[in-house]
C-alpha positions as CSV (number, residue, x, y, z in Angstrom):
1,X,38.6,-28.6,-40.1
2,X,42.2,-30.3,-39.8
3,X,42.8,-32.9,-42.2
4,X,44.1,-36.3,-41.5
5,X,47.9,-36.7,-41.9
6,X,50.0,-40.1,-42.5
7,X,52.0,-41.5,-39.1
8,X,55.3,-43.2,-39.8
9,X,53.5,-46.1,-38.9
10,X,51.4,-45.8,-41.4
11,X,48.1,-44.7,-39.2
12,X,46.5,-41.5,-39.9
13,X,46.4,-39.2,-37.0
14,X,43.9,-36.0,-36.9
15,X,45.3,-33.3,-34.5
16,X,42.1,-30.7,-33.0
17,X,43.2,-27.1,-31.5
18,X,41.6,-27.2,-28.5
19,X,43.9,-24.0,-26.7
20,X,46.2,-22.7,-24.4
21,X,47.7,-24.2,-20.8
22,X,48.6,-22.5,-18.0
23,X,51.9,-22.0,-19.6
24,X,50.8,-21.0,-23.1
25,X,51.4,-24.2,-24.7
26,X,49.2,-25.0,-27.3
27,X,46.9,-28.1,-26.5
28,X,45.5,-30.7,-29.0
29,X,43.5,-33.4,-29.4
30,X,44.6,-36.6,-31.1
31,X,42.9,-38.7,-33.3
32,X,44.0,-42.1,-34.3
33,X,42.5,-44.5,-37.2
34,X,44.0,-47.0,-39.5
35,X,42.9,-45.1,-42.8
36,X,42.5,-41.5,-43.3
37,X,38.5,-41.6,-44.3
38,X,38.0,-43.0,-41.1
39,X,40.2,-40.4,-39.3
40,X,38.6,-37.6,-40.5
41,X,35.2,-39.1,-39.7
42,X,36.3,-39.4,-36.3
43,X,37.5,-35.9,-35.8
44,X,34.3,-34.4,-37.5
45,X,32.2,-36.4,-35.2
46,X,34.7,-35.3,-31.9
47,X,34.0,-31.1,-33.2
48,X,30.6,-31.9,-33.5
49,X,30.0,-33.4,-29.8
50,X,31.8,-30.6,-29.0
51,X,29.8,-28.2,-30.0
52,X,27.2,-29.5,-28.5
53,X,28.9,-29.6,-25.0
54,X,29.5,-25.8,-25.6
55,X,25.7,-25.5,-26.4
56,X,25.1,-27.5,-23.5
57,X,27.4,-25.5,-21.1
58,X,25.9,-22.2,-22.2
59,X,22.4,-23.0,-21.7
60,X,23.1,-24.5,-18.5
61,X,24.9,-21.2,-17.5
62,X,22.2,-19.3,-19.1
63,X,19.5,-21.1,-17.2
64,X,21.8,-20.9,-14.1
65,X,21.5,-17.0,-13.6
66,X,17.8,-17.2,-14.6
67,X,16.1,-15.8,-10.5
68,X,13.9,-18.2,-9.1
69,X,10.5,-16.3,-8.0
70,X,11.8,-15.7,-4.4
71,X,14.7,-14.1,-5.8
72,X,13.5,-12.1,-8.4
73,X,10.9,-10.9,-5.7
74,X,14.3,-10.0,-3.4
75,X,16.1,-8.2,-6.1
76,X,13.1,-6.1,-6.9
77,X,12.4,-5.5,-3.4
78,X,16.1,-4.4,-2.7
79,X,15.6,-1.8,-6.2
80,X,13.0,-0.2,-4.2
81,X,14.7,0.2,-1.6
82,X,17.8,1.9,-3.5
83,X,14.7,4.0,-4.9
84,X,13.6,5.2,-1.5
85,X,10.0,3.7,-2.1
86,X,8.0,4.3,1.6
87,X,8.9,1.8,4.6
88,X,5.7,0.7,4.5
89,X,5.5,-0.2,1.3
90,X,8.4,-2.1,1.5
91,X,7.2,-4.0,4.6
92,X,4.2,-4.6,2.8
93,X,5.8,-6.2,-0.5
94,X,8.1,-8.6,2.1
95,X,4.9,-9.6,4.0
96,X,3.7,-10.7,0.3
97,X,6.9,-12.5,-0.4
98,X,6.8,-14.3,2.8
99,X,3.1,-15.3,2.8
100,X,1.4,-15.1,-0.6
101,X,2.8,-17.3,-3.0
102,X,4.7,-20.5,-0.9
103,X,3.8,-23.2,-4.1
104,X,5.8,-20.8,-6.6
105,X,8.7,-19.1,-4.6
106,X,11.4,-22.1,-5.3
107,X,9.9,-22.1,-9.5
108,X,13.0,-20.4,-12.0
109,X,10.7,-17.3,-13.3
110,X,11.1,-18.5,-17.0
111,X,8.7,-22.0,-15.9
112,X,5.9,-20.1,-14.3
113,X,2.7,-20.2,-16.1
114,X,-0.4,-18.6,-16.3
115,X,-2.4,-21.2,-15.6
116,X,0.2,-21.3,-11.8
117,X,-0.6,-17.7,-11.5
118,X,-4.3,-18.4,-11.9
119,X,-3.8,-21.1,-9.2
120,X,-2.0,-19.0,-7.0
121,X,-4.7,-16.3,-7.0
122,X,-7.1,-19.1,-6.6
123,X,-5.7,-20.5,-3.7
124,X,-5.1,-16.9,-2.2
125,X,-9.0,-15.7,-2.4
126,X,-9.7,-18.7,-0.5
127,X,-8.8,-17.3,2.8
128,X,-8.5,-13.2,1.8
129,X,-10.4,-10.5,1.0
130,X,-10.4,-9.4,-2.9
131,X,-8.5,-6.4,-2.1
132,X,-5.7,-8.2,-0.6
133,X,-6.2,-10.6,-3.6
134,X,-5.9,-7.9,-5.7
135,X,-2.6,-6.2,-4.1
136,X,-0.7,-10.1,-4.3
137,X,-1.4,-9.7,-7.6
138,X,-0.5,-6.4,-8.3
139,X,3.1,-6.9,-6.9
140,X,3.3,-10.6,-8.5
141,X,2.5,-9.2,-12.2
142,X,5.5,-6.2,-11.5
143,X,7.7,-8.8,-10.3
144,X,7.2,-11.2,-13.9
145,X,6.5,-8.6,-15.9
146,X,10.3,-7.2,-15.0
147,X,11.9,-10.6,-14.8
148,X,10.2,-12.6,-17.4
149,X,8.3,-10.1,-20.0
150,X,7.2,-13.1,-22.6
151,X,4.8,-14.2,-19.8
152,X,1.0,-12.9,-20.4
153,X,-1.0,-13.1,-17.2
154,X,-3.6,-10.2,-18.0
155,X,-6.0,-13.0,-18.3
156,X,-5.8,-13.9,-14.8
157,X,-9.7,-13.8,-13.2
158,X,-9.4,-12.1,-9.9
159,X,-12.3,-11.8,-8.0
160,X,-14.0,-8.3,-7.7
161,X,-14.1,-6.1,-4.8
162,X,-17.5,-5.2,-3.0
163,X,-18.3,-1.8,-2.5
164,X,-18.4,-1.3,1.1
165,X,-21.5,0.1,1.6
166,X,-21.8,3.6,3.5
167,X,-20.9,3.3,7.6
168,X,-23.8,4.9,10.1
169,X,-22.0,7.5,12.7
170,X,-23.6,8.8,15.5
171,X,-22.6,13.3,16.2
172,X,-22.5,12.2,19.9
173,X,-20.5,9.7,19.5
174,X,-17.4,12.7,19.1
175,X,-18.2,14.2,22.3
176,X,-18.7,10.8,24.0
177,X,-14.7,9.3,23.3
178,X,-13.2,12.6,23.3
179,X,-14.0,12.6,26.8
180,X,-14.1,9.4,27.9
181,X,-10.2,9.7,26.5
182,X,-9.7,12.8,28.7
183,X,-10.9,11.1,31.8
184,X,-9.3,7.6,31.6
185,X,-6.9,6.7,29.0
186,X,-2.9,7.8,28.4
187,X,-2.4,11.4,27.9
188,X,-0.7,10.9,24.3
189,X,-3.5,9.0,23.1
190,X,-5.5,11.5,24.2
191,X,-3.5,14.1,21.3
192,X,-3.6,11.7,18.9
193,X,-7.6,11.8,19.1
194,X,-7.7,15.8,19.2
195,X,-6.2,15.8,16.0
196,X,-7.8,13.3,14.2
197,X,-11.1,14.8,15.4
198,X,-10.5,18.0,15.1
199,X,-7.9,18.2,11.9
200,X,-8.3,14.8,10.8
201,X,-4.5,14.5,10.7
202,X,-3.4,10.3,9.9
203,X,-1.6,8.8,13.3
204,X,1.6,8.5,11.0
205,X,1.3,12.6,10.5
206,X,0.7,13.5,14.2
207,X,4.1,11.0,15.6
208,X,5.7,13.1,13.6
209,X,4.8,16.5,14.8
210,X,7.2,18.6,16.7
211,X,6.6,21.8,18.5
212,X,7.7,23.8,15.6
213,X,5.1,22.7,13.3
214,X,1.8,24.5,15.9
215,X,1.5,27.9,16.3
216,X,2.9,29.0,19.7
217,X,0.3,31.7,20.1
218,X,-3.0,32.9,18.6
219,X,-3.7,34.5,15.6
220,X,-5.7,37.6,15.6
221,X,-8.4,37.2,11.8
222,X,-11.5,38.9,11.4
223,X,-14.2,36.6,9.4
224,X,-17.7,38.3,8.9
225,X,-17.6,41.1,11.1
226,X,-16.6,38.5,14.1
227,X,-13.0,38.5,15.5
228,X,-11.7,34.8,16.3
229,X,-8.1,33.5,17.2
230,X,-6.9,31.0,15.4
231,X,-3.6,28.8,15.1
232,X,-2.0,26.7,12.3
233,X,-0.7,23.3,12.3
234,X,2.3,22.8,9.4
235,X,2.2,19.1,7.9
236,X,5.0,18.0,6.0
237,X,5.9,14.5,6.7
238,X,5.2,11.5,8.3
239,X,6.6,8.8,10.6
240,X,5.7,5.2,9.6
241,X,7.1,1.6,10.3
242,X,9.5,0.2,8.1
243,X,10.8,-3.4,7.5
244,X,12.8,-3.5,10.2
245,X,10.4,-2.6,12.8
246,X,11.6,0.9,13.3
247,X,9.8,4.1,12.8
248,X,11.1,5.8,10.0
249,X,10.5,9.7,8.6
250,X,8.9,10.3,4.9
251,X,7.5,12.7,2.7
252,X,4.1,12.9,1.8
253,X,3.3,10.4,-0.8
254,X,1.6,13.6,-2.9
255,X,1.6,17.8,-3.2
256,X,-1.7,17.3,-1.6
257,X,-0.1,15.7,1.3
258,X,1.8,19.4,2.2
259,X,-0.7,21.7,3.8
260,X,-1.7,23.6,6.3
261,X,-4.6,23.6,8.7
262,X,-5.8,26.5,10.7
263,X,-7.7,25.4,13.4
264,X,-9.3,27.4,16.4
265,X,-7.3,29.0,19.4
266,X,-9.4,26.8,21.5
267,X,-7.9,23.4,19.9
268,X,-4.7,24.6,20.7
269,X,-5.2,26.1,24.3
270,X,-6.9,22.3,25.4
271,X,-3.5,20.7,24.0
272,X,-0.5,22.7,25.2
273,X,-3.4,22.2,28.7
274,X,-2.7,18.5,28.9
275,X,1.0,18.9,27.1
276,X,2.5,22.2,28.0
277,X,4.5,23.3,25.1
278,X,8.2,21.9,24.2
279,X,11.2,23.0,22.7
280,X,10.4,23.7,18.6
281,X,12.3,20.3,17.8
282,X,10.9,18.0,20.6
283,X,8.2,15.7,19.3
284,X,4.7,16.3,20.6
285,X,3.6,12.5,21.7
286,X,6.3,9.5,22.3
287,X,3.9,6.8,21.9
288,X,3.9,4.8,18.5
289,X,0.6,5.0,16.3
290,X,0.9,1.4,16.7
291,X,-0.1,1.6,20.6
292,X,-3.4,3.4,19.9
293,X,-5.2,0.1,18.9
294,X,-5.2,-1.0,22.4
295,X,-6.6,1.8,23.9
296,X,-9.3,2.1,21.0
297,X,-10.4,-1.2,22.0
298,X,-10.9,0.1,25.5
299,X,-13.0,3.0,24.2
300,X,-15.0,0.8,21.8
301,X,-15.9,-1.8,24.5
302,X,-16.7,1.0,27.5
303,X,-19.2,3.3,24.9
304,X,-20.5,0.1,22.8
305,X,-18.7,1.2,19.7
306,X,-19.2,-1.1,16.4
307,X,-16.6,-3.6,16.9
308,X,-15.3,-3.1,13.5
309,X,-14.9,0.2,14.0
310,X,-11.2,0.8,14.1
311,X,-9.2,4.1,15.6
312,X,-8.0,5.3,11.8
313,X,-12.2,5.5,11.5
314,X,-12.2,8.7,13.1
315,X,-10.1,10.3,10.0
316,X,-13.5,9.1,8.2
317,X,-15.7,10.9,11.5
318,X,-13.7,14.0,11.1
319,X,-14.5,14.3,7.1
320,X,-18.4,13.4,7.7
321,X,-18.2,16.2,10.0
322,X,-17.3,18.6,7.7
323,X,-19.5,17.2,5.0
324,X,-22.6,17.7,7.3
325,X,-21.4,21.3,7.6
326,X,-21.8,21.8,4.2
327,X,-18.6,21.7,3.2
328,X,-17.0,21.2,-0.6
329,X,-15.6,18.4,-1.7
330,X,-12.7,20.0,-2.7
331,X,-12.4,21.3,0.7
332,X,-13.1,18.5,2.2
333,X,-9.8,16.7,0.3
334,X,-7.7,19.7,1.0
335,X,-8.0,19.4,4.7
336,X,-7.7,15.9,4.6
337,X,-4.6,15.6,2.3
338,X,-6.7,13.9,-0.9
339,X,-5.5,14.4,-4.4
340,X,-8.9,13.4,-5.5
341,X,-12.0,15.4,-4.1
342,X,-13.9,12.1,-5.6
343,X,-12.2,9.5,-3.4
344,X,-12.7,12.0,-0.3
345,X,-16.6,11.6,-1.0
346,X,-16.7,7.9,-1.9
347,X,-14.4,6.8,0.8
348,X,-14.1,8.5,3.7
349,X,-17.1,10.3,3.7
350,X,-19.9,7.8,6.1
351,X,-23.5,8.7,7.1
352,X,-24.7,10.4,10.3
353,X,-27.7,9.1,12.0
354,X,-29.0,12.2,12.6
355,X,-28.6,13.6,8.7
356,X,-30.3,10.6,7.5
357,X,-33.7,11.2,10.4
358,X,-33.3,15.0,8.3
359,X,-33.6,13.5,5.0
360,X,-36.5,11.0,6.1
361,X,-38.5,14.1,7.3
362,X,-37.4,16.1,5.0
363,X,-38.9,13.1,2.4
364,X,-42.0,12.2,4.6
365,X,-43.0,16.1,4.5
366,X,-42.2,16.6,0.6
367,X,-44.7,13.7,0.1
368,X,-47.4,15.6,2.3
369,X,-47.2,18.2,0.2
370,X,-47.3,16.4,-2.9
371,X,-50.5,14.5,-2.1
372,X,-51.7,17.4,-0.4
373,X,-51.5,19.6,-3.7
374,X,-53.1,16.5,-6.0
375,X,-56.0,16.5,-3.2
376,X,-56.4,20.1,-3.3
377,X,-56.2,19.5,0.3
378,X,-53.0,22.3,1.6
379,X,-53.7,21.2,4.7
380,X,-53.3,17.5,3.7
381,X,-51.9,15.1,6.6
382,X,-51.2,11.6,6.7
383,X,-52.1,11.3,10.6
384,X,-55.2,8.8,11.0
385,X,-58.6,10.9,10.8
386,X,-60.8,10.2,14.1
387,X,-63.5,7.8,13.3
């Protein structure tokens, strides 16, 4: 610290470096008292306030580029983007910003608690379903987690998701809306039903397609002595609806998602029927997956459909199907672009009316027998005897 120094006048002046102007002069601050204990005082109280002010000034600088929750959720969002994360996705994690969390969007990052998180949530489940609950909170915690780490939420109670309990499908309900959509409805939502029902390809998969990716003409294979003519269908990406309202092209979120189906020549001979057969690069249907919703709700209303029986439910038809057939669930998941055979079975597959009819005779018999054996009786029935 500078040291007080004896004026002429006989005052004791304490000059404080303080730096440069624009011109590289050296600038100081002066420091006048009438005795030199008292001048030094002064100065050491005038660097001392100072240092504080710097404190001050960096803290307030510090706390200036800390992101408030809206921005942090913006700078996150925009990372995923640069990461070429799905459209969808993103769409889905701006929908969240916009509508999720409105009481903590304007809060600096560093002043949310858990006990606003908790709130938040709370106020969320009020009006939402636990899995949309769930997915707020899912993109909330990567959002704090990234921008303020110190912050423990894992305690946050969410509330847990019911198990949707198995849906009943009818075989004849196949038949009745593929033709019902022959007869009546827009040929391209017509070929969006022919695949789901009979490849159970996703709407994204099939506004994809081109000509290129379906066999032009049969395929001569020999299965069990029996000759049939087949034809494959090549899946390799997808067309989905991005943030800005366009349709944009992706890869399959997995390996699983890359395959290839080989259907019958017959599947193929009814499509290039209604849609005769383009150039290999031309897409097979114009229409937008999201313009099938209005004609499902014309097909649910003419056949008496559940009403919450939506048009991406006939992906979960197709796999019943081949579950009824006897098929694996391995196979199942392969044809329906599944990494895991388990979530095939405990989410897509539904019930047939007519399987679970089977089973009840199947169990009404088994029980005839069973008494029938204790009674010594083989012949045991459990029709009423004639008085």
């Amino acid at each position: 610290m500078p040291k007080a120094k004896r004026l002429p006048s006989g005052s004791w002046r304490v000059q404080i470096f303080e730096g440069y102007d624009e011109n590289g002069k050296r600038i100081y601050k002066s420091i006048t008292a009438s005795t030199k204990k008292e001048a030094n005082s002064l100065a050491a109280i005038w660097i001392a306030e100072r240092e504080q002010r710097k404190e001050a000034e960096e803290r307030e600088r510090a706390r200036a580029s800390i992101p408030t929750l809206d921005q942090a959720m913006t700078m996150f969002i925009d990372t995923c983007i640069s990461q070429n994360y799905s459209p969808s996705t993103i769409a889905g994690y701006m929908k969240m910003q916009r509508n999720s969390f409105p009481t903590l969007l304007d809060k600096k990052v560093d002043e949310i608690t858990a006990a606003d998180v908790q709130m938040a949530m709370d106020a969320r489940a009020a009006d939402h379903a636990p899995k949309t609950v769930q997915n707020d909170y899912a993109f909330l915690h990567s959002i704090l987690r990234r921008y303020c780490p110190d912050l423990n939420v894992s305690g946050t109670i969410l509330a847990k998701k019911r198990k949707r309990a198995k849906r009943v499908f009818h075989q004849a309900w196949g038949t009745n809306i593929i033709r019902y959509i022959r007869d009546n409805l827009r040929v391209d939502f017509y070929i969006y039903a022919l695949f789901i029902f009979c490849a159970g390809c996703r709407p994204s998969e099939i506004y994809s397609f081109v000509w290129g990716d379906l066999s032009a003409r049969p395929i001569d294979t020999i299965d069990g002595g029996h000759r049939y003519q087949v034809g494959t269908i090549r899946i390799d990406s997808a067309s989905v609806c991005g943030y800005d309202g366009e349709y944009h092209e992706k890869d399959p979120k997995t390996d699983s998602g890359y395959r290839t189906l080989t259907l019958d020549w017959s599947f193929f001979r009814e499509l290039y029927r209604v849609r005769p057969r383009g150039n290999p690069e031309d897409k097979v249907v114009e229409m937008k997956p999201g313009n099938c919703s209005k004609y499902w709700k014309k097909v649910k209303e003419h056949l008496g459909l559940p009403d919450s029986m939506v048009f991406y439910d006939l992906r979960h038809y197709f796999v019943t199907q081949l579950n009824s057939a006897g098929a694996t669930d391995e196979e199942m998941a392969s044809a329906m672009g599944h990494t895991s055979a388990r979530f095939t079975h405990d989410v897509y597959i539904e019930l047939f009316e007519e399987d679970r009819r089977r089973v009840s005779r199947t169990m009404a018999d088994s029980t005839a027998k069973l008494f029938g054996a204790v009674n010594g009786d083989e012949n045991h029935s459990t029709k009423t005897a004639k008085k």
